[in-house]
C-alpha positions in Angstrom: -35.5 -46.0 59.2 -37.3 -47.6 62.0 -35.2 -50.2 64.3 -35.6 -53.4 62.6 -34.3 -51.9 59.6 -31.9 -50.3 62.3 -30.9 -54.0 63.2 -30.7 -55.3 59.3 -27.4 -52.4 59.1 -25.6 -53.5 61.9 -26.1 -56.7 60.7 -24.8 -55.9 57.1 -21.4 -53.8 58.9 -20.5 -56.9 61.2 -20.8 -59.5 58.1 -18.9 -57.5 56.1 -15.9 -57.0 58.5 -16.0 -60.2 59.4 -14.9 -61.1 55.6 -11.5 -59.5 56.7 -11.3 -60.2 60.5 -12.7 -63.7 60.2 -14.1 -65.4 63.4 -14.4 -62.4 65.7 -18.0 -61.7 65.6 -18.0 -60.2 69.2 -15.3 -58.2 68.7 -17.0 -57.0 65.8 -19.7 -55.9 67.3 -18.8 -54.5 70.5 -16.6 -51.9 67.8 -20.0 -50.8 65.8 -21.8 -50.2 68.9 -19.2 -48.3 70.4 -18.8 -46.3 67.2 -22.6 -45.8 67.2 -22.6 -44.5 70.5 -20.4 -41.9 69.5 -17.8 -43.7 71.2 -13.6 -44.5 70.9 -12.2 -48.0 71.4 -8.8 -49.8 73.2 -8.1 -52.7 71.6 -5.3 -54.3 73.7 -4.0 -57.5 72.5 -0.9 -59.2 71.1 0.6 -58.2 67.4 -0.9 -59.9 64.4 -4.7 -60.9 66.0 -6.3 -58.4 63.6 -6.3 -55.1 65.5 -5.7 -52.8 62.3 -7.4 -55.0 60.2 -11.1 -54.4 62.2 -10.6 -50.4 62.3 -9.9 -50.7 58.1 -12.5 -52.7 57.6 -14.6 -50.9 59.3 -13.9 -47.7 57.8 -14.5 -49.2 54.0 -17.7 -50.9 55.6 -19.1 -47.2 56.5 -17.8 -45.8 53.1 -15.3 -43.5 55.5 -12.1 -42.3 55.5 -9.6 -44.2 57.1 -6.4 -43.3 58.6 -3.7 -44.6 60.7 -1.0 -42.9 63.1 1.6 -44.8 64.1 2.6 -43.7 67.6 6.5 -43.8 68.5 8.6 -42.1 70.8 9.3 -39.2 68.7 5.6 -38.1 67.2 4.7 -35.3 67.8 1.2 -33.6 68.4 1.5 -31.6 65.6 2.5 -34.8 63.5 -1.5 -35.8 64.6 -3.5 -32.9 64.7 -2.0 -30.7 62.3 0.1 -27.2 61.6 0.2 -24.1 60.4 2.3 -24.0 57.5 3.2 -20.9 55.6 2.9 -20.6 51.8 5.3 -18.1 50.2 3.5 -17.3 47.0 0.5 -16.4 48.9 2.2 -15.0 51.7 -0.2 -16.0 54.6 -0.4 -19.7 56.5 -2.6 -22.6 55.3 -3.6 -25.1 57.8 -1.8 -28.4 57.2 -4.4 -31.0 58.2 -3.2 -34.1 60.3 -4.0 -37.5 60.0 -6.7 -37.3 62.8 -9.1 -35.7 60.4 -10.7 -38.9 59.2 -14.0 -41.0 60.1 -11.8 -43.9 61.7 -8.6 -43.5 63.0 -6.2 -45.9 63.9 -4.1 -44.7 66.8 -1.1 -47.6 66.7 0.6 -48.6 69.7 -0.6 -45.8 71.7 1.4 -46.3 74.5 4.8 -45.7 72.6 4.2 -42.0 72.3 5.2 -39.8 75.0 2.1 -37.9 77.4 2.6 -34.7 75.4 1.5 -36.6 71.8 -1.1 -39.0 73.7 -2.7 -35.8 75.0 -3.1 -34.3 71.7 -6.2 -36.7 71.0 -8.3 -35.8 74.2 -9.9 -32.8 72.7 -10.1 -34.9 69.5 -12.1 -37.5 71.3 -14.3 -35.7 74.2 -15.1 -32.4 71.5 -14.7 -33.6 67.9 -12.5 -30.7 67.0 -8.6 -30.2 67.6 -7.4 -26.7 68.4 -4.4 -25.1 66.2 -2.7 -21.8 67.3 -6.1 -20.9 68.4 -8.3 -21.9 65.9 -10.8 -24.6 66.7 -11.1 -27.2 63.8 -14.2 -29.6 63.3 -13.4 -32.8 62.6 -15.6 -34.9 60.3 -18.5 -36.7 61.6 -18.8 -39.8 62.3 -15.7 -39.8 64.0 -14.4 -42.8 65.7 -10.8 -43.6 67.4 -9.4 -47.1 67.2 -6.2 -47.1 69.6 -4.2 -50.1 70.0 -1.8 -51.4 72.7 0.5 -54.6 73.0 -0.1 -56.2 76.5 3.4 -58.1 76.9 6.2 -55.5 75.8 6.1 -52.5 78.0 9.7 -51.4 77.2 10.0 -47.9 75.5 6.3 -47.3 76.8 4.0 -44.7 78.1 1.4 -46.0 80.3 -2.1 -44.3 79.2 -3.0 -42.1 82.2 -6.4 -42.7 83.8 -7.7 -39.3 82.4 -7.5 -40.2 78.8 -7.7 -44.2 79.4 -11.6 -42.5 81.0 -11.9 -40.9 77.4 -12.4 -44.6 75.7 -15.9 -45.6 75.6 -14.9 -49.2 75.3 -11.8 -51.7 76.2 -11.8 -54.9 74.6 -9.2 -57.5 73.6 -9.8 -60.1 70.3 -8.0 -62.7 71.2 -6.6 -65.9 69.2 -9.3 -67.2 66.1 -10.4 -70.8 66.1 -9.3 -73.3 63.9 -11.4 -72.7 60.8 -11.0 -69.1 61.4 -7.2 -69.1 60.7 -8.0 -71.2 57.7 -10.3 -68.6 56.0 -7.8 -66.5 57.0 -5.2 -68.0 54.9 -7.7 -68.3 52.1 -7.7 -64.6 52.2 -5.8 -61.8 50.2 -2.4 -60.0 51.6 -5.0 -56.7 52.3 -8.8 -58.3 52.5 -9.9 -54.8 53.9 -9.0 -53.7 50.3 -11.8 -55.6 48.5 -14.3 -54.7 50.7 -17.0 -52.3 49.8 -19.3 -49.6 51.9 -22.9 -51.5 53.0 -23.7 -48.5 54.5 -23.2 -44.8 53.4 -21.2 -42.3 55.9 -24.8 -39.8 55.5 -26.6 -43.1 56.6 -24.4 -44.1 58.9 -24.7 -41.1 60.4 -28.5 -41.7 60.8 -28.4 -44.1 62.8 -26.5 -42.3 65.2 -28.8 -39.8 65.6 -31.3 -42.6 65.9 -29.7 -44.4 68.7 -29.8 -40.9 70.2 -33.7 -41.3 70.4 -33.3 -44.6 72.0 -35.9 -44.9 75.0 -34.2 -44.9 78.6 -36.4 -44.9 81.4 -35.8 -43.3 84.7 -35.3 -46.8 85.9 -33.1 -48.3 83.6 -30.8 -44.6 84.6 -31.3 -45.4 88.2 -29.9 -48.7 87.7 -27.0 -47.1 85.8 -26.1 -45.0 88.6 -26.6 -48.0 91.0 -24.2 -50.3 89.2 -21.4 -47.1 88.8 -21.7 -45.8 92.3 -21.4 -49.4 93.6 -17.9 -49.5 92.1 -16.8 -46.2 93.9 -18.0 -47.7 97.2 -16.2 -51.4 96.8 -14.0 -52.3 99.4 -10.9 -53.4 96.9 -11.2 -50.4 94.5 -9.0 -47.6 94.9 -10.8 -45.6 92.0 -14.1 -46.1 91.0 -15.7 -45.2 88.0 -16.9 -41.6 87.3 -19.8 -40.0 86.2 -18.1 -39.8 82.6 -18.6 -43.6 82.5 -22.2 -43.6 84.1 -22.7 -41.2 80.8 -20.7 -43.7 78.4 -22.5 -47.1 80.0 -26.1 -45.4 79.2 -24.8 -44.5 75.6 -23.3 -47.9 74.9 -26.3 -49.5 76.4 -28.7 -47.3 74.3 -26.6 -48.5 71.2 -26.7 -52.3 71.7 -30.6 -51.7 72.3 -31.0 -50.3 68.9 -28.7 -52.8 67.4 -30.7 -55.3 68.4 -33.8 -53.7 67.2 -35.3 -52.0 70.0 -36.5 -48.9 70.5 -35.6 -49.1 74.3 -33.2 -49.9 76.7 -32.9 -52.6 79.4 -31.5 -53.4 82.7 -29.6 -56.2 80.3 -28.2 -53.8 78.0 -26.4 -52.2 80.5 -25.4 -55.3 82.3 -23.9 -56.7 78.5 -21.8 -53.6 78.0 -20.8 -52.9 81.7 -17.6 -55.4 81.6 -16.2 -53.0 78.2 -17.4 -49.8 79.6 -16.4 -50.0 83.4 -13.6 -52.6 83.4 -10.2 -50.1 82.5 -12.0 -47.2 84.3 -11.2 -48.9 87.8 -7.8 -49.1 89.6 -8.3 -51.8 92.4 -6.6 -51.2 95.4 -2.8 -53.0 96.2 -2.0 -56.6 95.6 -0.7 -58.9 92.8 -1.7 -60.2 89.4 -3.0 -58.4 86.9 -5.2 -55.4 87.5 -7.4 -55.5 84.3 -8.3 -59.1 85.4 -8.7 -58.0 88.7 -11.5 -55.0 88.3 -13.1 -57.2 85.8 -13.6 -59.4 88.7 -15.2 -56.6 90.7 -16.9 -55.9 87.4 -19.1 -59.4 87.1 -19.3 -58.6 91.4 -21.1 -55.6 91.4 -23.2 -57.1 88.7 -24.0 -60.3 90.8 -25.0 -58.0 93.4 -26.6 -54.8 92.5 -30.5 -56.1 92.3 -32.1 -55.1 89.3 -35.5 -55.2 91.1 -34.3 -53.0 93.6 -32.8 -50.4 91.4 -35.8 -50.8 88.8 
């Protein structure tokens, strides 16, 4: 597979979301890439905009296995990862498997679950295994969390701390379709993800991670990385700034889009087109009003405006 061909699959994926999740080609996107990265995406927007829709779709797209958790005060982390259960007639334990053993998983309303639950996915989504009385589990590859958050109600809610809100590769909202979007949306069936069929294989898919792996990144394009990250940490309205876990995640996602857009190399504007997802919900700005997601995303398109590519290239 060279990375035209590359290119052609993405392609194919997006298109054939978009027959479910009409209108959000962006959105889209930014999802595959991250997934291709070897990344996990927060999707926080209001109900009903598509949110489990794209993460179905996008499972049936891959030919993978799907499943969704829906996260409420009372989960537990066994009730994701999985127990030990024990089986009389052959008088030893079996492992139980959880729903987190899937390609895609839908995490659902994250922030209703308490810390304990939330934390059960870290090892899930920094190591690709979970970890049962002792026994550490592989979980099948690709692997790809989809977690989901409602902006307005925060009653009954457990704020994501900064440690696993760091784990997401990627933070994106989708927003409101247009017009003619919401049309074809009516047109639609009650499930559209259902009649959707794989354009891609899961072996395949798993290819061109592998590929995106061998993506060219020269020391230049890594200096520039480092420039744009450290400048955040050294900002004079951020309290936290973003950490060398995101300086690793903002070369990956930038090495992703490259190959997406059939390239065997990454630029100085890859990284400055993923930046805003990668780097926006990894900084806490300092005190003041309004909201703080629109806030570092401001300091986001700063740095940005600042950082000279010449000069770090």
């Amino acid at each position: 597979m060279d990375y035209n061909g590359f290119a052609g699959r993405v392609g194919r994926i997006a298109s054939n979301v978009e027959r479910a999740v009409s209108g959000k080609r962006d959105g889209v996107l930014l999802a595959v890439v991250a997934m291709l990265a070897g990344g996990h995406v927060l999707i926080e927007d209001v109900p009903g905009v598509g949110k489990t829709l794209l993460a179905k779709s996008l499972a049936r797209s891959i030919g993978g296995e799907f499943r969704r958790i829906q996260f409420t005060p009372d989960l537990l982390p066994a009730d994701v990862t999985g127990l030990n259960v024990y089986n009389q007639g052959e008088r030893a334990f079996e492992f139980w498997a959880g729903p987190v053993f899937a390609n895609v998983v839908l995490a659902d309303e994250i922030n209703r679950a308490s810390p304990k639950t939330q934390s059960a996915l870290l090892e899930a989504m920094e190591e690709g295994s979970v970890t049962v009385d002792g026994q550490t589990r592989r979980l099948p590859r690709p692997f790809g969390v989809v977690a989901t958050q409602n902006p307005i109600e925060h009653e009954g809610t457990y704020p994501l701390p900064h440690a696993e809100l760091d784990r997401f590769m990627v933070k994106m909202d989708l927003g409101y379709p247009d017009e003619e979007s919401e049309m074809d949306l009516l047109k639609l069936s009650r499930d559209p993800a259902a009649e959707l069929e794989p354009v891609v294989g899961l072996e395949e898919f798993e290819e061109m991670r592998l590929l995106v792996e061998k993506i060219h990144t020269s020391e230049a394009v890594l200096r520039y990385v480092v420039s744009v990250t450290s400048a955040t940490r050294e900002h004079g309205d951020v309290y936290l700034g973003a950490s060398p876990r995101a300086s690793r995640m903002l070369r990956a996602a930038s090495r992703a889009r490259a190959a997406a857009s059939g390239r065997s190399y990454c630029t100085p504007d890859d990284v400055k087109a993923m930046a805003m997802s990668v780097l926006t919900h990894r900084i806490i700005p300092t005190g003041g009003s309004g909201d703080a997601g629109t806030a570092a995303g401001e300091i986001v398109r700063e740095i940005l405006g600042s950082v000279p590519v010449t000069e770090a290239v």
